[in-house]
C-alpha positions, 0 to 999 in steps of 0.5 A: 760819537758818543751820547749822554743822559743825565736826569734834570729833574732835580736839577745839578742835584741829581745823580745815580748809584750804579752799585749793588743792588736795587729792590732784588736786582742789580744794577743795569742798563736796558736799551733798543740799538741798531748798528750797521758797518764796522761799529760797536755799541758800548757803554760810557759814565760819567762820574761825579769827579768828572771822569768818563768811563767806557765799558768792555761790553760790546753789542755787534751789529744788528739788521733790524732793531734790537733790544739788549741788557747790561749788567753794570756788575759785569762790566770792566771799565777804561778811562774814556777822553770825552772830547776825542771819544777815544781811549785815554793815552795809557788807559789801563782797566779802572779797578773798582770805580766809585759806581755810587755817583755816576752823573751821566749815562750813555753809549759810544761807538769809538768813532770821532766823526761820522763823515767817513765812517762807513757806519750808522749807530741808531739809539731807539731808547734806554732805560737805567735801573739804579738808585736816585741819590744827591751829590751829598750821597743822600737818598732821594725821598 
């Protein structure tokens, strides 16, 4: 079960660089989960080509809610097959993805259906810090 997150406000226009840094930070996620069963939350992008990307990190389970960041710099990441969430056939790590238009953020668990999965995955809010750019590569004013 995967989840994904993109900004409407500036309607198909609005997209976000993941790469380098904001202000004096870099780039992160910031989020509140709770897992339980043989679940892992990671996260996944989806970037301006289309492709989705899903990341190395993990965060194990947890017994009552709990608040956690990614660092996107630390990240390695895998080319992600949205409508079967799982590993693309052949996946090898994505070196360097282009981070500078990501178009959707968000988390999976690798699990395809719910029915059967012996676990629950509880998303309480997220928080994305990077920088707000047009699909033309402009900043936003």
């Amino acid at each position: 079960m995967s989840l994904f997150l993109r900004d409407f406000q500036y309607s198909d226009q609005a997209l976000i660089r993941l790469f380098g840094c904001i202000a004096l930070y870099l780039a992160y996620f910031c989020f509140t989960y709770r897992l339980n069963g043989f679940n892992l939350l990671r996260p996944v992008i989806k970037l301006a080509d289309g492709t989705f990307l899903v990341g190395d990190k993990t965060e194990p389970e947890s017994a009552d809610w709990h608040e956690s960041e990614l660092l996107i710099a630390d990240i390695h990441w895998r080319v992600l097959e949205a409508e079967t969430v799982t590993l693309a056939r052949g996946s090898p790590w994505k070196d360097n993805p282009d981070l500078t238009q990501v178009e959707e953020v968000g988390f999976t668990d690798l699990t395809r259906s719910r029915r059967y999965s012996g676990g629950l995955t509880r998303l309480d809010y997220l928080e994305v810090y990077g920088n707000p750019v047009r699909r033309n590569g402009q900043s936003k004013p």
